[in-house]
Rosetta silent file (secondary structure, phi, psi, omega in degrees, C-alpha in Angstrom):
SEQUENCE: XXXXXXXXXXXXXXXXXXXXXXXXXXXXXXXXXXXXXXXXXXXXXXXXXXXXXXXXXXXXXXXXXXXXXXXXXXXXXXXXXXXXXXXXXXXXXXXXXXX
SCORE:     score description
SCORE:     0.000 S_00000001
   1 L     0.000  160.991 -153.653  -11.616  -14.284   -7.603 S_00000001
   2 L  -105.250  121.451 -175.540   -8.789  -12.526   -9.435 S_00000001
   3 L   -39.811  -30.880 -175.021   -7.207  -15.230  -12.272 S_00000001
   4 L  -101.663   -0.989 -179.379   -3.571  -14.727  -11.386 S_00000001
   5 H   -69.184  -46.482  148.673   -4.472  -15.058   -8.040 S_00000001
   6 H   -13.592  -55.209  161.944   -4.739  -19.124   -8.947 S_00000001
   7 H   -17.979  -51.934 -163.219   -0.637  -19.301   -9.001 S_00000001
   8 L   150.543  155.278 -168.084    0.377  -20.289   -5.501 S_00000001
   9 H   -84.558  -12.977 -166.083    0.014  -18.684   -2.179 S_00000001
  10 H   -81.942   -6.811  162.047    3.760  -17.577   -2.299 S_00000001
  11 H  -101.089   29.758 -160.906    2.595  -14.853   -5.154 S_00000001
  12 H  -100.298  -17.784  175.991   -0.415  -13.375   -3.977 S_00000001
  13 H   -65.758  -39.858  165.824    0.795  -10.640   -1.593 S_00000001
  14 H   -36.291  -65.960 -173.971    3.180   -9.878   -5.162 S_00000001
  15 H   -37.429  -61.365 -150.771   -0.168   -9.618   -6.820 S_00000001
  16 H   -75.695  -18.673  175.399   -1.517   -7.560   -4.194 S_00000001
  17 H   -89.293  -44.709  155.022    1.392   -5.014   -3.655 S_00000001
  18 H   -95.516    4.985  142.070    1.408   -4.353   -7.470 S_00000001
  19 H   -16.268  -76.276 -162.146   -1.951   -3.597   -7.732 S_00000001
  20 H   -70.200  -25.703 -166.025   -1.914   -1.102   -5.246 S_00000001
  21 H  -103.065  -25.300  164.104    1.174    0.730   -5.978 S_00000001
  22 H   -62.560  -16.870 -149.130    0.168    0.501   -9.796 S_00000001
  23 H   -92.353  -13.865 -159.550   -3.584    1.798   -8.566 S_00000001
  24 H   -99.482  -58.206 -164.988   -1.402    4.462   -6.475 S_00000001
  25 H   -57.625  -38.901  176.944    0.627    5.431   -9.964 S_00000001
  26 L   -64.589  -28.517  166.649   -2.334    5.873  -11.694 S_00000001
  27 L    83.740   25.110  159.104   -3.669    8.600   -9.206 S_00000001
  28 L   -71.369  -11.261 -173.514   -6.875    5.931   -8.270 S_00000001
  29 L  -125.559  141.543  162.592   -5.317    6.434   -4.338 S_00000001
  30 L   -96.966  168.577 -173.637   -4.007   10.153   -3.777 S_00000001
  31 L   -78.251   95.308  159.110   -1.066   11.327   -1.990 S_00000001
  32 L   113.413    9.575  179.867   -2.955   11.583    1.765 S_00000001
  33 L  -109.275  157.974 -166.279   -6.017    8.943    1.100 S_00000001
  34 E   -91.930  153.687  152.966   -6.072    5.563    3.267 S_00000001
  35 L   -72.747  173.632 -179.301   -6.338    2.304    1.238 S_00000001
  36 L   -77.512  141.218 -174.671   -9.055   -0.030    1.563 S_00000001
  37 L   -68.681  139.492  163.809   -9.330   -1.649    4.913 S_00000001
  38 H    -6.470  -80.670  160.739   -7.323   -4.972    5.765 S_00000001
  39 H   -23.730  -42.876 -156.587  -10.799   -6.737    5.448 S_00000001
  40 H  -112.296  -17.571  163.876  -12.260   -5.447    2.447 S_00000001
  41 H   -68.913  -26.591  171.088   -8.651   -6.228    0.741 S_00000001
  42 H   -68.332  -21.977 -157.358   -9.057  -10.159    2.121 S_00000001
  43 H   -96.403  -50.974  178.360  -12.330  -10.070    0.786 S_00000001
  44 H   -64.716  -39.542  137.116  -11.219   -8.678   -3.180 S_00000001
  45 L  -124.880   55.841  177.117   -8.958  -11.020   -3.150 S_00000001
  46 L    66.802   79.048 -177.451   -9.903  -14.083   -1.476 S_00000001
  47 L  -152.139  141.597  159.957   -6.580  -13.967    0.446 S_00000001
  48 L   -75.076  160.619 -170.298   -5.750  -14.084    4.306 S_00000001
  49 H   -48.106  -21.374 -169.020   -4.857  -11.151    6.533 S_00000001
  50 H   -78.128  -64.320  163.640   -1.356  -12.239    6.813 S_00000001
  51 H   -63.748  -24.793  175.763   -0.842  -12.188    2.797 S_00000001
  52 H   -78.124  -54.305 -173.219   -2.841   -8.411    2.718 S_00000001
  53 H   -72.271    3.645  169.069   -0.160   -7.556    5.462 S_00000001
  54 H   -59.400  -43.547 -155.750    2.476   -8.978    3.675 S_00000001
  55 H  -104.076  -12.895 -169.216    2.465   -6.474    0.550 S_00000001
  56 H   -86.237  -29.258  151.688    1.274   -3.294    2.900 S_00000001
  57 H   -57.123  -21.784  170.738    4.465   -4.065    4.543 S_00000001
  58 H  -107.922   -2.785  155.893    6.542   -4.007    1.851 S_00000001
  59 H   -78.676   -5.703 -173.466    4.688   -0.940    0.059 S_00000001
  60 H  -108.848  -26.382 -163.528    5.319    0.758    3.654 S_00000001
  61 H   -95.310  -33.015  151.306    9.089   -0.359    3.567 S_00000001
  62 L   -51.838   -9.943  174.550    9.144    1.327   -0.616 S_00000001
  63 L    79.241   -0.680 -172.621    7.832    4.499    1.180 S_00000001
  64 L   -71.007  -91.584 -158.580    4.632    4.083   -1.218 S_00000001
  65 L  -108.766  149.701 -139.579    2.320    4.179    2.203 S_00000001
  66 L  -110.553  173.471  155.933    2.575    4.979    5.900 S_00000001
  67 L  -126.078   83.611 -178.554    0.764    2.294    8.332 S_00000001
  68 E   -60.578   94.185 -174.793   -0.964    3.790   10.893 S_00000001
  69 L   -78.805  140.849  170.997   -1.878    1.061   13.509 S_00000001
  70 L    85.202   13.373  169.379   -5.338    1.032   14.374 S_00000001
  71 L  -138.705   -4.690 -174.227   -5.788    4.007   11.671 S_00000001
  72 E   109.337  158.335  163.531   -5.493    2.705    8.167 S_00000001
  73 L  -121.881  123.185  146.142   -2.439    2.675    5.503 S_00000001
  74 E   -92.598  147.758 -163.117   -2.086    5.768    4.175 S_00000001
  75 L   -94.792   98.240  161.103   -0.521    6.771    0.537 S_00000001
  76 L   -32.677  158.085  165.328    2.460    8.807    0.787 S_00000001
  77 L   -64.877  172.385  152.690    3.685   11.749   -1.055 S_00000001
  78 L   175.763 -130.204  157.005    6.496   10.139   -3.471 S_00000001
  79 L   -34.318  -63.595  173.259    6.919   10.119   -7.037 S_00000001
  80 L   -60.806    6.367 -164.274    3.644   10.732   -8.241 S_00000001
  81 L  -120.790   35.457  161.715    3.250   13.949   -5.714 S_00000001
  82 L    90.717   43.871  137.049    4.835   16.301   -7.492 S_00000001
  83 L   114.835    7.417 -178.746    8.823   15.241   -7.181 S_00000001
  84 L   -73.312  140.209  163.661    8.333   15.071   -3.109 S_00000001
  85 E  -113.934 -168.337 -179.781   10.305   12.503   -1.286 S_00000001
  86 E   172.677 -158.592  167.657   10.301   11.865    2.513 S_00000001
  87 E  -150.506  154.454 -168.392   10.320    9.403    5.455 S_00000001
  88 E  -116.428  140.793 -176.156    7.911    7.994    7.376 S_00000001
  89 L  -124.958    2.324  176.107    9.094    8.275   11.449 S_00000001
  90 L    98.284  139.798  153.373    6.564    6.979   13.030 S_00000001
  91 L    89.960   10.994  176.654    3.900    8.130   15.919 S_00000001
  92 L    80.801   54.085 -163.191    2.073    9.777   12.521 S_00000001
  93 L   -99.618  112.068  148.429    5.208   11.672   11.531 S_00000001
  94 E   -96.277   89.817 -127.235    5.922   12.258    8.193 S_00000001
  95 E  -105.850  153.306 -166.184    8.761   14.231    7.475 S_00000001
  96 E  -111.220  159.102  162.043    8.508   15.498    3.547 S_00000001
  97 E  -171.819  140.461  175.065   11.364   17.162    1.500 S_00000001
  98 L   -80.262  169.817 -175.002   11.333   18.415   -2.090 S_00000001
  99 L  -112.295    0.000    0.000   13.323   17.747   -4.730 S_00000001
């Protein structure tokens, strides 16, 4: 189990959103690749589904990833995508614009 995960249940979705959006920064997830399923994120870090959707909601509300239900969270274009910014609309809409 992951060491800072040991804190308290009220920081582990924290943990778990910067991970991913550092692991995003880093260019380990690309602009258009799904994250690791719900499941296999409960499982890395010992955490319930409720705490993984806790930080993929607020990395989908930072524009870092889309949420597709029943498809995966996918990693937006954003900073790290060449200067693109954009919005996510829904029904597997993304609308992009440059900068």
């Amino acid at each position: 189990m992951n060491e800072r995960l040991s804190g308290g249940v009220s920081i582990k979705y924290k943990i778990i959103y910067e991970d991913i959006k550092e692991a995003i920064k880093k260019g380990q997830f690309m602009t258009g690749s799904f994250l690791p399923t719900e499941a296999q994120l409960m499982k890395d870090y010992g955490v319930s589904r409720t705490t993984v959707r806790k930080a993929m909601a607020m990395l989908a509300e930072d524009g870092v990833v889309g949420l597709c239900e029943g498809g995966g969270t996918e990693v937006l274009p954003g900073e790290t995508a060449g200067g693109l910014g954009g919005v996510w609309v829904g029904g597997g809409v993304f609308v992009v614009w440059g900068r």
